[in-house]
C-alpha positions in Angstrom: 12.4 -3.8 -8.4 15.4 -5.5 -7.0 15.7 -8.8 -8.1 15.1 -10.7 -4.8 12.7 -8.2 -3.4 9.2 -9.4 -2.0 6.6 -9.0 -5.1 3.3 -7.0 -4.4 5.1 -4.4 -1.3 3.6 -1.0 -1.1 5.2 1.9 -2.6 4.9 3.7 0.9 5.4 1.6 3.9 4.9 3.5 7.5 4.6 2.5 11.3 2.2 4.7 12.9 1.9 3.9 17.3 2.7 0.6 15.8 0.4 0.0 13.2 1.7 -0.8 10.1 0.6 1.1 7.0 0.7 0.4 3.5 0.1 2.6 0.6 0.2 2.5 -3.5 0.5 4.7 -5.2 -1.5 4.9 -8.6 -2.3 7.0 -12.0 -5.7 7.9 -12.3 -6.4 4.8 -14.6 -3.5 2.3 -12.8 -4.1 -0.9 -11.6 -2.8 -2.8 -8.7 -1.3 -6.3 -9.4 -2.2 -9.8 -8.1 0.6 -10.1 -6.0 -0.4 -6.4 -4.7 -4.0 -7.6 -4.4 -2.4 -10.6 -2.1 0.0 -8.3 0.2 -3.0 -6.0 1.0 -5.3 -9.2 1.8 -2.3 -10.6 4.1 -1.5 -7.0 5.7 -5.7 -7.2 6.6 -5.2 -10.1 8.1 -2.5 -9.4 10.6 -4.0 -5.9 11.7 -2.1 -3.8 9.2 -3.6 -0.7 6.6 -3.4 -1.2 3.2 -4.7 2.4 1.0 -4.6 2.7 -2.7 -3.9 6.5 -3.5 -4.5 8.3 -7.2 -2.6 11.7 -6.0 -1.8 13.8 -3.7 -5.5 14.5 -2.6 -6.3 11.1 -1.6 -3.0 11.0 0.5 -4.0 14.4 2.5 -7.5 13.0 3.0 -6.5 10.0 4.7 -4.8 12.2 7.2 -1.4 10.2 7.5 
């Protein structure tokens, strides 16, 4: 990460009709961070998607 990049932002980031997305991407046995935990609690908040994806499967099923 860049040094004075925002902690905990998605690996994906996408505007769909105006809805912001978010998406992590994951191994099988990853785990997201607390500052991760907190961006996806905040992106809830204001409206936004947040999805945690393990591979390519779980990206195609969320129809994105």
């Amino acid at each position: 990460m860049p040094k004075h990049s925002l902690r905990g932002v998605p690996d994906i980031i996408l505007v769909d009709g105006g809805h912001f997305v978010g998406i992590e991407v994951k191994t099988r046995t990853g785990r997201m961070s607390p500052e991760q935990r907190e961006f996806e609690k905040r992106l809830s908040e204001a409206g936004g998607t947040y999805h945690l994806v393990r591979d390519v499967d779980d990206l195609i099923a969320l129809g994105l």
